[in-house]
C-alpha positions in Angstrom: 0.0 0.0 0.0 1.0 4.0 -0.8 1.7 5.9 1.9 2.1 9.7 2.0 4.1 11.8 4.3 2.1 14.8 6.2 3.9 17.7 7.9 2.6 19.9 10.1 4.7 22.8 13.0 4.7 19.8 15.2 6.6 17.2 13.2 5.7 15.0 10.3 3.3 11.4 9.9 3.4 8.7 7.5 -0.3 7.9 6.7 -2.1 5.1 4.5 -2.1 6.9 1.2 -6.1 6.1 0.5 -6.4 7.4 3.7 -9.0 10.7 4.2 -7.9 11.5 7.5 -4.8 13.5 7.8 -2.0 14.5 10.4 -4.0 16.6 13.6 -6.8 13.2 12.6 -4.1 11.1 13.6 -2.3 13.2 16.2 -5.9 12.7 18.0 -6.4 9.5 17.9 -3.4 9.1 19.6 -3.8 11.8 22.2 -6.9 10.8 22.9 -8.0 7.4 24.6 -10.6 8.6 27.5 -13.8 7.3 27.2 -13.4 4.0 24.5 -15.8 5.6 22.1 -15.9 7.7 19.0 -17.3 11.3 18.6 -21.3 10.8 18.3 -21.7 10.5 14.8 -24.7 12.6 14.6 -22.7 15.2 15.7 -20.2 14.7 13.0 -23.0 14.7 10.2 -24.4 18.0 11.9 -20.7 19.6 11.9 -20.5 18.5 7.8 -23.6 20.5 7.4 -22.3 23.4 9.3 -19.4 23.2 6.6 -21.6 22.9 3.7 -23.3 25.9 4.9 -20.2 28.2 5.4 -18.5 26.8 2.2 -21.7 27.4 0.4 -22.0 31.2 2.1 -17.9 31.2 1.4 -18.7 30.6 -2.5 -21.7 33.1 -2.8 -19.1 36.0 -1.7 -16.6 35.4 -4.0 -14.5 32.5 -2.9 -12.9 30.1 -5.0 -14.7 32.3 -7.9 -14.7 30.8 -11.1 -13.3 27.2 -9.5 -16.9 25.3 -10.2 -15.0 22.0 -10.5 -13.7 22.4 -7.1 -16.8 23.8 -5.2 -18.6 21.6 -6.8 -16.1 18.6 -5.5 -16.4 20.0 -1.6 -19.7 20.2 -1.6 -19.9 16.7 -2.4 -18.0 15.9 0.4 -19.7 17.9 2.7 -23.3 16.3 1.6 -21.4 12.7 1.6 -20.4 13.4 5.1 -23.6 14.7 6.2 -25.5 11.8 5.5 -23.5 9.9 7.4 -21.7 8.0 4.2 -18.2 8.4 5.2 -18.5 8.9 9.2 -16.7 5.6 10.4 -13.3 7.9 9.1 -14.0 9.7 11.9 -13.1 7.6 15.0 -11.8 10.3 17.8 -12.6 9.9 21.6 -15.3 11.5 22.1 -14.0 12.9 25.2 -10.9 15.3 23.8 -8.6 18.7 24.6 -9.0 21.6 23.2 -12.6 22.3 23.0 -13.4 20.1 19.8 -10.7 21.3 18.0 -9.7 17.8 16.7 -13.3 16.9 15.5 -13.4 20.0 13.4 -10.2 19.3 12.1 -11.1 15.4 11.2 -14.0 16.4 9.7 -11.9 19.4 7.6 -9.7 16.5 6.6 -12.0 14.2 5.5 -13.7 16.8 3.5 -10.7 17.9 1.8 -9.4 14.6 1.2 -12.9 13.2 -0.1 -13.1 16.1 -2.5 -9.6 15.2 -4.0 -11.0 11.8 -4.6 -13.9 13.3 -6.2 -11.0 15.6 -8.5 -9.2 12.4 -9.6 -6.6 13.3 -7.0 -4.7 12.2 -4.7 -5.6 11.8 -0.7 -2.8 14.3 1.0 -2.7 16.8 -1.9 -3.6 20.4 -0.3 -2.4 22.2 -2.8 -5.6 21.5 -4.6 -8.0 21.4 -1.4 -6.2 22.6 1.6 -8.3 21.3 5.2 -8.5 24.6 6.4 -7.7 27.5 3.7 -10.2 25.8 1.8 -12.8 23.6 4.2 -12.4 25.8 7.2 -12.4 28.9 5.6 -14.2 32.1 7.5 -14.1 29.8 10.5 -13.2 28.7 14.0 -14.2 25.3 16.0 -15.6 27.9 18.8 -18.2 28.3 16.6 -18.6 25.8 14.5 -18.2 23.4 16.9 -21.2 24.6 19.0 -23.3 25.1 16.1 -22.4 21.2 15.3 -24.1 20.3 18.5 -26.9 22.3 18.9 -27.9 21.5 15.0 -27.4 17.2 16.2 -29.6 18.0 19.4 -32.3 19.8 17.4 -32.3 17.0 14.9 -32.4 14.6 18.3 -34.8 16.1 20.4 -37.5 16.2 17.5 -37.4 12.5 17.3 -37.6 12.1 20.9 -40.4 14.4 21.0 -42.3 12.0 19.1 -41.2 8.9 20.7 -42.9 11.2 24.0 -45.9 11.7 22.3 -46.8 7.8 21.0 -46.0 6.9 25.2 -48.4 9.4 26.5 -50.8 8.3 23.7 -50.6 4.6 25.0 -51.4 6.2 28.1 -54.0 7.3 27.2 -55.6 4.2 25.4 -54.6 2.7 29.3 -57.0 5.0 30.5 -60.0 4.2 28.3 -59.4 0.7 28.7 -59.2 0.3 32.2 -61.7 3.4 33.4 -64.4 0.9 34.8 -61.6 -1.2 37.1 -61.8 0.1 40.5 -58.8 0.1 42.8 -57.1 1.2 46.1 -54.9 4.4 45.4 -52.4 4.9 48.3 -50.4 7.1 50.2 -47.1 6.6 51.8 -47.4 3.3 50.2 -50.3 2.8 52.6 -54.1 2.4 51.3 -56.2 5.7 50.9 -58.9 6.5 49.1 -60.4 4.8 46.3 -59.3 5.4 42.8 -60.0 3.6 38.9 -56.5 2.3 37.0 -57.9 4.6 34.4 -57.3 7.6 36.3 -53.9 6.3 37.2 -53.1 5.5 33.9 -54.1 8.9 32.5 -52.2 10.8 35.4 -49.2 8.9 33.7 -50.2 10.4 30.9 -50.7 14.1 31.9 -47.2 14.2 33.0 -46.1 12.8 29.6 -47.8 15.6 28.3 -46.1 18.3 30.2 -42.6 16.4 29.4 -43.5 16.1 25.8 -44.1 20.4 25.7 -40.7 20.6 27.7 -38.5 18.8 25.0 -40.7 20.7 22.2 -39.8 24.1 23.9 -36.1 23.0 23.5 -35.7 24.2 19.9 -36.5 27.8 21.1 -33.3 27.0 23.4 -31.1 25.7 20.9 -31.5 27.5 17.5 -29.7 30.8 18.5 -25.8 29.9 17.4 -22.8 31.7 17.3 -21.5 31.0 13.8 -20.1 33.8 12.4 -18.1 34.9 15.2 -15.0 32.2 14.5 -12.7 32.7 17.8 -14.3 34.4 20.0 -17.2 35.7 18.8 -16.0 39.1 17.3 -15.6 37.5 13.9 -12.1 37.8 13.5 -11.1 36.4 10.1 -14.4 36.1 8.5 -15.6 38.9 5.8 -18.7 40.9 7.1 -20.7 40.0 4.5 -20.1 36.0 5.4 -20.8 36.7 9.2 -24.5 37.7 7.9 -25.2 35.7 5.8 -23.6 32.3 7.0 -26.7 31.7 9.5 -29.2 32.3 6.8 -27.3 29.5 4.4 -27.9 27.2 7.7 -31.5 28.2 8.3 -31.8 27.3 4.5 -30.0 23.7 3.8 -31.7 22.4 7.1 -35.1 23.8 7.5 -34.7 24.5 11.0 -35.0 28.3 12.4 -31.9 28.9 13.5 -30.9 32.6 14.5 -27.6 34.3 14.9 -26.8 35.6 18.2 -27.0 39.2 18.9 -23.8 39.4 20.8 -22.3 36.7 19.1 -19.4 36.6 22.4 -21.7 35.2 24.4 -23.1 32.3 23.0 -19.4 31.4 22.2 -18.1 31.8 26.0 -21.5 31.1 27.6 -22.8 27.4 27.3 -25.6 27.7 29.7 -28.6 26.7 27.3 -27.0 22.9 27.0 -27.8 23.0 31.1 -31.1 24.5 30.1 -31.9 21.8 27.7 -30.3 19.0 29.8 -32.6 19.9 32.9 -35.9 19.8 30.6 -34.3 15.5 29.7 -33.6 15.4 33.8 -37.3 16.1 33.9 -38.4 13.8 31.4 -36.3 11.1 33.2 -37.6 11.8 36.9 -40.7 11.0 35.2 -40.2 7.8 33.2 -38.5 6.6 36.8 -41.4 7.4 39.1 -43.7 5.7 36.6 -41.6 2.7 36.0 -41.2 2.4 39.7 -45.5 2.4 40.1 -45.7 -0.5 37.4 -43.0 -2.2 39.8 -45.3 -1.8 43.0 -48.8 -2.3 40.9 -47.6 -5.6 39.4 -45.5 -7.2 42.2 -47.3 -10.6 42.4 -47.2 -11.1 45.8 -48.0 -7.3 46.8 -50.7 -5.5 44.9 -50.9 -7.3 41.7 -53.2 -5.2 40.6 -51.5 -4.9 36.9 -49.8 -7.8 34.7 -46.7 -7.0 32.5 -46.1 -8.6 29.9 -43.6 -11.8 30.5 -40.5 -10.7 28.7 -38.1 -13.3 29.8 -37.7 -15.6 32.1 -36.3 -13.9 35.4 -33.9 -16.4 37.5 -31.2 -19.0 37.0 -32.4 -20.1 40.4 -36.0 -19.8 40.7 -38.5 -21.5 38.3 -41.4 -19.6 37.0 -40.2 -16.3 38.7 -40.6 -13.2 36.4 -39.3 -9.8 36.8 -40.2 -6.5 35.2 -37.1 -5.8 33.4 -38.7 -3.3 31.3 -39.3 -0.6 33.5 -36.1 -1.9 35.7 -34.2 -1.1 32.4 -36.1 2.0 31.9 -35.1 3.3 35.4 -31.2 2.8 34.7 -31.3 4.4 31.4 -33.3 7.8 33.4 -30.8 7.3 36.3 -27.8 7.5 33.6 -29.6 11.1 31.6 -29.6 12.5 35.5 -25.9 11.5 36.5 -25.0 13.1 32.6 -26.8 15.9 33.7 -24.5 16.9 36.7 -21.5 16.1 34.3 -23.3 18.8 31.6 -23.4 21.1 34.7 -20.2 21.0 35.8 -18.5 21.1 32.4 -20.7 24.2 31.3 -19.9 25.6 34.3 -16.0 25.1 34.2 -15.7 27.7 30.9 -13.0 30.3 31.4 -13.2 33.9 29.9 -13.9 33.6 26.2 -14.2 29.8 25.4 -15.5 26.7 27.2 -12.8 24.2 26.6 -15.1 21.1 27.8 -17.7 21.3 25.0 -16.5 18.1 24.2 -17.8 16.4 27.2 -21.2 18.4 27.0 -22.0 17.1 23.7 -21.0 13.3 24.2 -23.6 13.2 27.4 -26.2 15.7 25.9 -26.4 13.6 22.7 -25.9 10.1 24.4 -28.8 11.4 26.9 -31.2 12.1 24.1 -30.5 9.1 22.5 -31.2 6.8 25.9 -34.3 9.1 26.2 -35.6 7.9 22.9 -34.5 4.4 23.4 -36.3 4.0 27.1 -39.5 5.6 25.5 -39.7 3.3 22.9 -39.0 0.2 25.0 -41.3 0.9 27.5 -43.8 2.0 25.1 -44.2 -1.4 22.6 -43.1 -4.0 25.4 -44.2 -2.9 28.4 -47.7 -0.2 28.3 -49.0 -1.6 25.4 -49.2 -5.1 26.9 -50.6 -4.2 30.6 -53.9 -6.3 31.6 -55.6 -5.5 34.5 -56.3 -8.1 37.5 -59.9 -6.8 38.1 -60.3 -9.8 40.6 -57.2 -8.8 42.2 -58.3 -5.4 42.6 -61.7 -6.2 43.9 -60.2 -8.5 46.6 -57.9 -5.2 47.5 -60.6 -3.5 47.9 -62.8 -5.8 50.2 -59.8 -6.2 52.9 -58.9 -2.9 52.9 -60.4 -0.8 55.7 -60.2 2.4 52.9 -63.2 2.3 51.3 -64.5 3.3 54.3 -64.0 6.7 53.5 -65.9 6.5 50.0 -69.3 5.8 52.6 -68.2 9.3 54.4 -71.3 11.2 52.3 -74.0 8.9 53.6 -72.6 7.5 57.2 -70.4 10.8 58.3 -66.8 10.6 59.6 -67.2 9.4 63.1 -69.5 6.5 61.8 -67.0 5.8 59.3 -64.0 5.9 61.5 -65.6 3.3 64.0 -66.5 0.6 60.9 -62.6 0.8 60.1 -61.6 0.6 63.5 -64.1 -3.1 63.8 -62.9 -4.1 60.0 -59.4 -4.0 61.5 -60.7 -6.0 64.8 -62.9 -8.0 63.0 -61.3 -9.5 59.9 -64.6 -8.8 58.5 -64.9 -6.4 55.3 -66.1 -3.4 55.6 -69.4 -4.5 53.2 -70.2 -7.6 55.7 -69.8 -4.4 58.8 -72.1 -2.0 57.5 -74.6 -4.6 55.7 -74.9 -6.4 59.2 -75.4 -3.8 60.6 -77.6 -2.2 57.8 -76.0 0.9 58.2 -76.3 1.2 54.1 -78.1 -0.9 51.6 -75.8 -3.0 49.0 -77.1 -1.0 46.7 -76.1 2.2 48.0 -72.9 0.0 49.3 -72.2 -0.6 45.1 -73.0 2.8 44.0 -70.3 4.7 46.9 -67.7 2.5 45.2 -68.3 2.8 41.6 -66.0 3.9 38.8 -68.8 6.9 38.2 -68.5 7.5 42.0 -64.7 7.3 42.6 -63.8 9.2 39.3 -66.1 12.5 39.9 -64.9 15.0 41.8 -66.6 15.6 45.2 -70.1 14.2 45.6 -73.5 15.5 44.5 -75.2 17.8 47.3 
């Protein structure tokens, strides 16, 4: 195999002449060995778009004017790259110095050395597409870089957005389904008040709702970028006419609304929206844990059984017949994992210095890897866990005739004190609380059947 020599002010490389990465690619890879696993590579199609978009808004102004052949070549390469066609030459840690720098460089590289291919030439020869007087022209990885992200989150969140929607939706169906199935709610884990599983099931579903507006709100959070302002935000380098221009060539190749930054320092030193954003997944994860956690307690066969999930798999080495709800259980560590990247989005975002956060590296591989669990656990739990829950109405009933908290559904007819006194014997006694009050014809059955309907326990208050 060809190889071809690659110099830069550090020293010089031998590299694999068919090769598309170049020198600071392979500089990287060997600096580099954190975390085991590549750059996300939906941030690396989102930063070839970014390119695409600045080459494009590079070209309209005058660069490479009259060089169709060549243009023509990178944008090639940026689209190829973009669709995720040439993204396993990309293999950096994602967890890297120098604020990204060597993503934006691999992806310059690649781009460059792609577009040669697509020239007839060879890989390595900058003369005719240089990485960065060409590829990275009018820019900086402080701004690129960020823009990258926020463009691969947008993409993200939409999907996960949807994922929300068809799990609150199931919900939903949960709550038509199972509206006439009467139940013990509880308190403290300790029996209450009488509820339906519909109304549980559609609670579930309410707070989907709320978490599903959260991540839809997150677009408004993300879309205002800094490209344009290359270093630092005063857009050193880059042609005026490029800085206003570049964010409308963006808006245009991806559909989205993105908006440049008024003071386009800030966006560039200040990474507090990913904290913003990355609270609005902790939500959605505190969520999905207390509700995986209820399907735990509601299903537990020797507890309140009051649910069945769906047998998934058999659940001990040891134990025959036992089966375990490794759905939401799976669920739970996936939310528990967005929450512990949350505190490491936190403390990264708030660890900038002065005019550049040199950590962005570490808040896009656990802002992106959160949104992707996110989508993952909502899916999961949706088609092999809520679509498959059955009710144990005779469990429930049973529930119901031990427990002393009906009592309080007969409060309207028999008063407090009356009530009070039937739980105190139903404890004593061993006796439900029907067999007490029918003995003792303190109700009919009738009346009896009507205090604990799904009509009665799902309306709130009582008629006057």
């Amino acid at each position: 195999m060809t190889t071809r020599l690659e110099k830069d002010e550090i020293g010089e490389i031998e590299i694999d002449g068919d090769d598309l990465s170049g020198i600071h690619t392979k500089r990287a890879l060997h600096n580099f060995t954190i975390s085991g696993k590549p750059t996300n590579p939906d941030l690396v199609a989102a930063y070839a778009t970014v390119k695409l978009a600045a080459f494009r808004t590079a070209a309209d102004i005058g660069f490479l004017n009259g060089k169709t052949e060549k243009i023509n070549a990178i944008e090639s390469a940026c689209l190829e790259l973009s669709q995720g066609d040439l993204s396993t030459q990309i293999a950096i840690d994602s967890l890297q110095g120098g604020a990204g720098t060597s993503t934006n460089m691999a992806v310059n590289e690649v781009i460059a050395n792609r577009a040669l291919q697509i020239l007839g030439k060879e890989c390595g020869n900058y003369k005719a597409v240089h990485p960065i007087e060409d590829i990275n022209i009018y820019q900086s990885t402080n701004d690129t870089y960020p823009t990258a992200l926020k463009l691969a989150a947008i993409r993200k969140i939409s999907i996960l957005e949807q994922t929300i929607v068809a799990l609150q939706e199931s919900f939903q169906e949960k709550e038509k389904e199972l509206a006439h199935i009467v139940k013990i709610g509880r308190t403290q884990l300790q029996d209450s008040v009488l509820i339906t599983l519909g109304r549980e099931m559609g609670a579930y579903a309410d707070v989907l709702s709320r978490d599903r507006w959260r991540i839809y709100k997150c677009e408004e959070r993300l879309r205002v970028v800094n490209l344009g302002g290359t270093a630092i935000g005063t857009g050193i380098t880059a042609p005026r006419d490029y800085i206003f221009r570049v964010v409308d060539k963006l808006r245009e190749i991806t559909g989205i609304g993105f908006a440049r930054a008024e003071n386009l320092v800030d966006p560039t030193q200040n990474q507090d929206v990913f904290v913003e954003v990355s609270g609005m997944l902790k939500a959605y994860a505190s969520s999905l844990i207390k509700i995986c956690n209820d399907l735990r307690l509601l299903s537990s066969n020797s507890g309140y059984a009051e649910i069945n999930l769906p047998i998934m798999q058999a659940g001990s080495s040891v134990m025959p017949g036992k089966v375990n709800p490794v759905i939401p259980e799976a669920v739970i560590q996936g939310a528990i994992t967005v929450i512990s990247n949350d505190m490491a989005i936190t403390t990264a975002v708030s660890s900038g210095n002065l005019e550049l956060n040199a950590f962005m590296p570490l808040i896009a591989e656990n802002l992106l890897a959160s949104i992707d669990i996110l989508i993952n656990c909502s899916e999961t739990l949706n088609h092999n866990c809520i679509k498959l829950i059955t009710a144990n109405e005779k469990r429930c009933r049973a529930n119901i005739e031990s427990s002393s908290a009906l009592v309080t559904a007969l409060i309207p007819i028999i008063g407090y004190d009356k009530a009070w006194e039937i739980a105190k014997k139903q404890k004593q006694s061993g006796l439900s609380v029907k067999e007490i009050v029918l003995s003792e014809k303190t109700i009919t059955e009738e009346e009896f059947e009507q205090l604990i309907s799904p009509e009665a326990v799902s309306r709130l208050g009582w008629k006057n």
